[in-house]
C-alpha positions in Angstrom: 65.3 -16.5 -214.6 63.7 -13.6 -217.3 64.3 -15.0 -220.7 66.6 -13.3 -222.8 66.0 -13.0 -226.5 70.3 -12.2 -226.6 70.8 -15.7 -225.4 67.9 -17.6 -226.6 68.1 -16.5 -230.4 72.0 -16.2 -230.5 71.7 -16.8 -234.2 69.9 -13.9 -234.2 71.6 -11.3 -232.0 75.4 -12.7 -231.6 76.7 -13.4 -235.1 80.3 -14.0 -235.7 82.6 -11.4 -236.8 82.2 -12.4 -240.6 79.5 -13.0 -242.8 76.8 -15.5 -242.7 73.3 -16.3 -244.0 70.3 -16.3 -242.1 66.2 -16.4 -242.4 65.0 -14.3 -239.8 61.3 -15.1 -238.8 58.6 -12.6 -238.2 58.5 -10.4 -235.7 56.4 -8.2 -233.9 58.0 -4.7 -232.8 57.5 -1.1 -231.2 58.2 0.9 -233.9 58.5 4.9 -234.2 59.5 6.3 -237.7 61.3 9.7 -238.3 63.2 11.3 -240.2 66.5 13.1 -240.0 70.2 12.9 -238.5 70.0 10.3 -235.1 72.8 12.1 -233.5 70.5 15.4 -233.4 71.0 16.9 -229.8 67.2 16.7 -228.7 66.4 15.7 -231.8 63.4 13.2 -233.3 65.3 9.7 -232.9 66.4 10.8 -229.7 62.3 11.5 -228.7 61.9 8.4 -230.7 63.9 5.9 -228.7 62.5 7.5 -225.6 59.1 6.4 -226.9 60.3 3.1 -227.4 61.6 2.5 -223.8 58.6 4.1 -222.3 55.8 1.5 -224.2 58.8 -1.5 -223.8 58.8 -1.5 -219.5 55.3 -0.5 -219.3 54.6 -4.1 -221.2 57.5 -5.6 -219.4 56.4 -4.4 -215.7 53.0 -4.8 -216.8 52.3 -7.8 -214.4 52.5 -5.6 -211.2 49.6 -3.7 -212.5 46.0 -4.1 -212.5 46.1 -5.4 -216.4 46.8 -9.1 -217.0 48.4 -10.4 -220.6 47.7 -13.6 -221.4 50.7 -15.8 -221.6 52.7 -13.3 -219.7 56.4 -14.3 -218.3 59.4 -11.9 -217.0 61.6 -11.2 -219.7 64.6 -8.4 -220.4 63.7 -5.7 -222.9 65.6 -6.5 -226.1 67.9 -4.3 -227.3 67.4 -1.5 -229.3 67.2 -1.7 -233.4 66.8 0.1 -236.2 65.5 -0.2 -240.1 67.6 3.2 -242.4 66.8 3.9 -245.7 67.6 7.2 -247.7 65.2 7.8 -250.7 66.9 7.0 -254.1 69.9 4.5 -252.8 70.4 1.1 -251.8 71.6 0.6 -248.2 73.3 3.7 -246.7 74.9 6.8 -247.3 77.0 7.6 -243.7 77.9 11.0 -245.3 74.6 12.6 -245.6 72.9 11.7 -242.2 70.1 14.3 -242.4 68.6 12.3 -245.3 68.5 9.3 -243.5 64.5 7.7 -242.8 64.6 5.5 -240.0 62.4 2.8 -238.1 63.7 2.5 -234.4 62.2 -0.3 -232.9 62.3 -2.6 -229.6 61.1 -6.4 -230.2 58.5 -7.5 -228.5 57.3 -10.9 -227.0 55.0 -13.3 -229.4 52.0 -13.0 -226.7 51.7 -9.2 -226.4 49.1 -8.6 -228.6 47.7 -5.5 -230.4 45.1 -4.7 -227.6 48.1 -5.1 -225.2 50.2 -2.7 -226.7 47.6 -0.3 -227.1 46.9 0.1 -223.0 51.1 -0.3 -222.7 51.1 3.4 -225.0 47.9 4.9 -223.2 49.7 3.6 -220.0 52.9 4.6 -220.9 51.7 8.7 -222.0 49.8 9.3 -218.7 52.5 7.9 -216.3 55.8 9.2 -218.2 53.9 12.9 -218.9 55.2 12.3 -222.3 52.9 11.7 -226.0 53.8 7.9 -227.1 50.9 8.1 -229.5 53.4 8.1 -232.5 54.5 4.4 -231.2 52.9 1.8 -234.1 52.6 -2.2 -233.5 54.8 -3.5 -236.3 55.0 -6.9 -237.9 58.0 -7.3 -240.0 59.2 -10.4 -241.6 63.1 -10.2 -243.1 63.3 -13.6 -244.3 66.9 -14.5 -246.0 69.2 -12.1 -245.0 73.1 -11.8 -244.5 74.4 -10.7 -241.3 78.1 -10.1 -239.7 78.8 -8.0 -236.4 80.4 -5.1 -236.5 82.9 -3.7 -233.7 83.5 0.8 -233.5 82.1 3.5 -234.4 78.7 3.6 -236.4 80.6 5.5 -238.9 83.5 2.7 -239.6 80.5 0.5 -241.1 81.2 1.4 -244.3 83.9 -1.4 -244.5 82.1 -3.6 -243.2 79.3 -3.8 -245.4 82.2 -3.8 -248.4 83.2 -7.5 -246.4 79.2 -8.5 -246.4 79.1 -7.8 -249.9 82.1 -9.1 -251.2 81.0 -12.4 -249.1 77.0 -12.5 -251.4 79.5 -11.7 -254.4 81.5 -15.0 -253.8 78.6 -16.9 -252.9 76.3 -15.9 -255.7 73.9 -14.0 -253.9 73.0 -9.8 -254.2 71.4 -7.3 -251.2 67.8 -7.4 -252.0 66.5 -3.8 -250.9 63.3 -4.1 -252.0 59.6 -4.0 -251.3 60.5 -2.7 -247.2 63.6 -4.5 -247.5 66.1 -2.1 -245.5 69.2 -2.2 -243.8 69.1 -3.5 -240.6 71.0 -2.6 -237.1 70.9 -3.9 -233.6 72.8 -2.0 -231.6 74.4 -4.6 -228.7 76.3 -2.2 -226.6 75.2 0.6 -224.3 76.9 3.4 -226.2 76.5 5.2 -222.6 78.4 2.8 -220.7 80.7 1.5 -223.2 84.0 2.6 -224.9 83.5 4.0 -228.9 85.9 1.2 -230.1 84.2 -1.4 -228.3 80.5 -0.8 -229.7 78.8 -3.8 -230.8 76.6 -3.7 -233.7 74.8 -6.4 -235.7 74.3 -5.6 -239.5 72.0 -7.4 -241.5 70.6 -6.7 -245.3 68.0 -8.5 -246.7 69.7 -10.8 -250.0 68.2 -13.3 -252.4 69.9 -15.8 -254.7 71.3 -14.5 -257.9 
């Protein structure tokens, strides 16, 4: 059976529907940065994500080609994420998408290594006809962190980050955006397939003690 990051790191990926504290270890990731309102028609996240699924299944279907990774097993492509920021705030500001900066990134597996991901993006440009160049090989490492899921609309998280903080208020902590600290989204549903109310999202901001 593939392994699943959803079900091996449930800690990770399924938190409860209320707030709890977590350290997150570091992570490797296909990341593509933009700028600019996600919900764009043919806009840059959209490109963006497209990126990130081309460079993700080249790596994942990588063992029916010619090019070997060491330590290779079958896996399912973790879900998509994303790291927003606007310049000047802390966490997010749903009424003013077009400022939003954004990191969109897919996980990737601890042995796919630089060199790896550097054929998966020359792969991935001459078979898909499409330029993955922007795609980077990022490391990130969250450390302690507060995380809750959220269920509806992207634009209904506003109340649920009031709960996250309210819960590091009680529990003498703060949000600690700082230093490449952002605000933090995996999204758990596929918003194709899946009714608005029922979207799954998992929420995370980076926090230290207070």
């Amino acid at each position: 059976m593939a392994f699943d990051f959803k079900k091996e790191f449930k800690e990770f990926y399924m938190p409860k529907n209320k707030p709890e504290i977590v350290t997150v270890p570091k992570a490797n990731y296909i990341a593509v940065r933009g700028k600019g309102d996600p919900n764009e028609e043919g806009g840059e996240y959209k490109k963006a994500v497209g990126v990130l699924y081309a460079v993700a299944y080249t790596l994942k279907m990588s063992y029916k080609s010619d090019y070997k990774i060491e330590g290779f097993f079958q896996y399912v492509v973790p879900p998509l994420e994303g790291f927003w920021w606007q310049d000047g705030i802390d966490g997010c500001d749903y009424s003013t998408k077009a400022e939003f900066n954004w990191i969109s990134v897919i996980r990737l597996p601890d042995f796919v290594t630089k060199k790896d991901f550097d054929w998966a993006v020359e792969t991935a440009s001459a078979k898909k006809k499409m330029d993955c160049s922007g795609a980077e090989f990022l490391t990130v490492d969250e450390g302690l962190c507060v995380q809750i899921m959220h269920h509806g609309p992207f634009d209904d998280e506003p109340a649920t980050v009031a709960i996250m903080d309210k819960f590091l208020e009680e529990n003498g902590y703060r949000n600690d955006f700082s230093g490449g600290r952002l605000h933090h989204e995996i999204y758990m549903s596929d918003a194709r397939k899946v009714a608005l109310e029922k979207w799954k999202t998992v929420i995370r901001h980076p926090i230290c003690k207070l």
